[in-house]
C-alpha positions in Angstrom: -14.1 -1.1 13.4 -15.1 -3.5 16.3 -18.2 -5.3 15.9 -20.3 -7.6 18.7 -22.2 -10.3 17.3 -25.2 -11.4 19.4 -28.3 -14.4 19.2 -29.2 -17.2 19.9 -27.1 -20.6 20.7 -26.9 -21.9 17.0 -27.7 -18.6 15.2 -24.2 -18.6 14.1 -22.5 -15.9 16.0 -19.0 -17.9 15.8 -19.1 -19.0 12.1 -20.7 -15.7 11.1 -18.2 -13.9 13.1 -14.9 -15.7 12.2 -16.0 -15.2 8.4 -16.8 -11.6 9.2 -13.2 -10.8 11.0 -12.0 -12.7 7.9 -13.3 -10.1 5.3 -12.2 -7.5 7.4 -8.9 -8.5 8.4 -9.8 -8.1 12.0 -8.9 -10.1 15.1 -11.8 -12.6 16.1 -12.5 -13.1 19.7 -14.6 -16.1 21.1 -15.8 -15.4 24.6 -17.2 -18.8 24.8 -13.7 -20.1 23.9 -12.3 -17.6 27.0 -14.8 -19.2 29.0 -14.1 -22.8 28.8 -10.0 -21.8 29.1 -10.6 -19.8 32.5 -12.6 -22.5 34.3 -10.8 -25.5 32.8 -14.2 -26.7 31.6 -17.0 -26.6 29.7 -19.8 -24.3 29.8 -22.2 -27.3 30.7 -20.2 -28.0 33.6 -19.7 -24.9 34.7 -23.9 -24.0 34.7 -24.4 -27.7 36.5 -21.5 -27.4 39.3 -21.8 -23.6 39.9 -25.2 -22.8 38.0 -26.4 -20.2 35.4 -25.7 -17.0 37.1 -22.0 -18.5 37.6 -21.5 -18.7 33.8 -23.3 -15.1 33.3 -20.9 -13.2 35.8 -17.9 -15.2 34.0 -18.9 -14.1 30.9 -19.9 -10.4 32.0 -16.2 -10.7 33.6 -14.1 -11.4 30.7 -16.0 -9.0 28.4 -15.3 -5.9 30.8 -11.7 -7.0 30.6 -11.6 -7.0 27.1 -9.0 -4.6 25.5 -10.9 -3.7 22.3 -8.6 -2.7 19.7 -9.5 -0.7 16.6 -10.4 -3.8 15.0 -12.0 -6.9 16.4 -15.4 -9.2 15.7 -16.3 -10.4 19.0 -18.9 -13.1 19.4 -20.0 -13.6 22.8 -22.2 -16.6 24.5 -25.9 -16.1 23.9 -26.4 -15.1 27.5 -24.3 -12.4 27.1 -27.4 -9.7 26.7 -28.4 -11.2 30.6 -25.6 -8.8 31.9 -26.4 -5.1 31.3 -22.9 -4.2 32.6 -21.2 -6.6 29.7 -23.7 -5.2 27.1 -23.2 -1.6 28.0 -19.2 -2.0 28.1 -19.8 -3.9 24.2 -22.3 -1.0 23.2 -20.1 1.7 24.0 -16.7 -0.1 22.4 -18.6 -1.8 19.7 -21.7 -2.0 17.1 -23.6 -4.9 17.9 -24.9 -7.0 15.6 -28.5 -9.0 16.8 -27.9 -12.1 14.1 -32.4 -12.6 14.1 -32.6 -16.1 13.5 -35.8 -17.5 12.9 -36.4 -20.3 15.9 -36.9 -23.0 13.6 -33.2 -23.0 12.1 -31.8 -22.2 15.4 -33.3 -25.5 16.8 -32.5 -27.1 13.4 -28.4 -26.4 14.7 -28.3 -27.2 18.0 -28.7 -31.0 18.6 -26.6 -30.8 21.8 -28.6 -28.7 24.0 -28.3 -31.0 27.2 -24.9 -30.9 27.0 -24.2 -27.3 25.1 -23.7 -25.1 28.4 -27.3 -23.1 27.7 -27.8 -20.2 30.4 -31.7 -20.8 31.3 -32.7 -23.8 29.7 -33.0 -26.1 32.4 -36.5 -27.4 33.0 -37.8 -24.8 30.2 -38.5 -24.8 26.8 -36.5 -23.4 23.8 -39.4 -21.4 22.5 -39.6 -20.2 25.8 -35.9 -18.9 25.8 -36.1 -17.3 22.7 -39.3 -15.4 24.0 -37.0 -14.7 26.9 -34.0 -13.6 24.9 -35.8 -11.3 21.9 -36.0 -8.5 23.3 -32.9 -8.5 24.8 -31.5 -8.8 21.5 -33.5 -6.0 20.4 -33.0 -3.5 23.2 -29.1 -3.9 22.8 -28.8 -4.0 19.0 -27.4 -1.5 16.7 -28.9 -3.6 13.6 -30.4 -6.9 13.1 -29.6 -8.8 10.6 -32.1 -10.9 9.1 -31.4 -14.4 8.2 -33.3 -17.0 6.5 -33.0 -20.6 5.5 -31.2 -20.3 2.7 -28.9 -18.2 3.7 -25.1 -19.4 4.4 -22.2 -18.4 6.4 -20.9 -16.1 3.6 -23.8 -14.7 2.4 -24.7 -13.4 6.0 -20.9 -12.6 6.9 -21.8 -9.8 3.5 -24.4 -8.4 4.3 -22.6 -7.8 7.9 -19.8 -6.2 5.9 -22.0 -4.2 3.6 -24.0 -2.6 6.6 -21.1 -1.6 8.7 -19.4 0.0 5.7 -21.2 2.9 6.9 -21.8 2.8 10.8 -19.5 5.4 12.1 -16.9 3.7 14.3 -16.7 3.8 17.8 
């Protein structure tokens, strides 16, 4: 089973996802991580020295050359759902998983967002990039999964586990 997690910067795609790949005994793949080791710098350097699209088509890049096994978690950047060629590549290898992250706690994690590497954020508003991103998130989902301010790491990486239990694979 191969399973995309998407969201917002801070709605726990990586933590979700490593605990997730953990259960499952599958392989975990950071594409942020790929990122930062293909450009020899951060994601925040990349969007001010080369801009926002740069870090999209980087992203879009390393997802289409992705070798998707028979069992991987995958947690893209947040941006990831700007690139209809990465999200179509995921959607056909993968089920994707929109982690719906009410904007409060997602600003509540991310205390770093001038220096984070954020695809869209310069000169606007978070609120206005979650607006932005929603229904993104939506359009490419195979489920959302709800989570609220009590919930943790674990508690969300089962309920990933107990709705995929019966997703056909693909």
């Amino acid at each position: 089973m191969n399973i995309t997690m998407i969201g917002m910067p801070g709605s726990g795609k990586t933590s979700i996802g490593r605990e997730v790949a953990r259960i499952l005994e599958c392989d975990f793949v950071d594409i942020d991580q790929l990122v930062r080791k293909k450009a020899g710098l951060s994601l925040q350097d990349i969007i001010d020295t080369e801009g926002d699209e740069a870090l999209v088509k980087m992203e879009e890049k390393i997802v289409v050359g992705l070798k998707i096994n028979d069992r991987m978690v995958i947690s893209p950047g947040g941006s990831i759902v700007y690139s209809d060629k990465a999200m179509n590549y995921l959607k056909e290898k993968t089920i994707i998983i929109f982690l719906h992250t009410p904007l409060s706690r997602v600003k509540q994690q991310i205390n770093n967002q001038d220096s984070r590497g954020i695809v869209g954020l310069k000169g606007r508003s978070f609120e206005i990039l979650f607006a932005e991103r929603f229904p993104l998130y939506q359009k490419y989902a195979d489920m959302s999964i709800d989570i609220g301010d009590r919930d943790t790491i674990s508690s969300v990486a089962a309920k990933i586990v107990e709705a995929v239990r019966y997703v056909p694979e693909k």
